[in-house]
C-alpha positions in Angstrom: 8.4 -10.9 -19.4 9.7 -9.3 -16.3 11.1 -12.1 -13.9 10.3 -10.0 -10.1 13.5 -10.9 -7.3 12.5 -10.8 -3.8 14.4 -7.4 -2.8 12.5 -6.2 -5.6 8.6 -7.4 -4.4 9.7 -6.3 -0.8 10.4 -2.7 -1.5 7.3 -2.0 -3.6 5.4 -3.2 0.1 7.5 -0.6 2.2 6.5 3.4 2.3 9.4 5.5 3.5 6.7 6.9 5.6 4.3 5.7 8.9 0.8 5.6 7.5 -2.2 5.0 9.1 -5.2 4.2 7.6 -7.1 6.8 9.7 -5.3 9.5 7.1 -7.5 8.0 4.5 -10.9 10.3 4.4 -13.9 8.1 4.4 -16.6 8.7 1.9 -13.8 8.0 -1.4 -10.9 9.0 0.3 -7.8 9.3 -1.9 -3.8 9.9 -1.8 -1.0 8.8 -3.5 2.6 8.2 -2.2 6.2 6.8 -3.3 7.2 3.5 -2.0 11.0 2.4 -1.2 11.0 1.2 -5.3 10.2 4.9 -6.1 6.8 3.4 -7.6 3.9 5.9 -7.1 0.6 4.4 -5.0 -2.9 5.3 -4.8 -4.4 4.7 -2.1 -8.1 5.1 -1.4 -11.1 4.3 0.8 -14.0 3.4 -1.0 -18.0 4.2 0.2 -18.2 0.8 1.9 -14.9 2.1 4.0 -12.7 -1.0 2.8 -9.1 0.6 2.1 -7.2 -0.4 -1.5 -3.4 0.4 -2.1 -3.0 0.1 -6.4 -6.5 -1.6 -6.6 -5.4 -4.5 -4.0 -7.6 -4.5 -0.6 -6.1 -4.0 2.5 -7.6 -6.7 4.9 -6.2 -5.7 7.9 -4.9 -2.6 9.2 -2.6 -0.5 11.4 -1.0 -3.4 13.4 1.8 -1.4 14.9 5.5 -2.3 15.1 8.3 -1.1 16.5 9.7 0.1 13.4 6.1 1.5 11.8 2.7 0.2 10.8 1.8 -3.2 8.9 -1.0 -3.2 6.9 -1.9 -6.7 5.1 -2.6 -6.5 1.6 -4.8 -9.4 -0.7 -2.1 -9.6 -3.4 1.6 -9.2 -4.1 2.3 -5.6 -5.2 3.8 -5.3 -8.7 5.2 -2.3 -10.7 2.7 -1.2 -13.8 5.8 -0.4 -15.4 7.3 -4.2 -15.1 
């Protein structure tokens, strides 16, 4: 059993990137990208036009920041690998 520290949960929420969601193609959408952990993510737009980072929804969208873009996921992020 892996035992998660918060450092650890925060990076796998950051991208090293500013994404919005608009770069996600409607109609099944798809692209993958590293976050701060190094951790690959998929993320895709499905035909209903809801947005999913590593099979987690993301309920709200492109609230913008001085430092980048939020996006608010439905569950905490965790490595495949933990």
């Amino acid at each position: 059993m892996h035992l998660y520290y918060p450092l650890e949960i925060l990076r796998r929420h950051i991208l090293p990137i500013t994404l919005c969601s608009a770069v996600i193609q409607k109609e099944a959408g798809k692209i993958k990208v590293r976050n701060m952990d190094l951790d690959i993510m998929e993320i895709e737009r499905n035909k209903h036009g809801k947005v999913f980072i590593n099979g987690s929804e993301i309920i709200e969208t492109d609230s913008v920041a001085t430092n980048g873009v939020l996006h608010v996921v439905d569950k905490v992020l965790v490595s495949d690998t933990g």
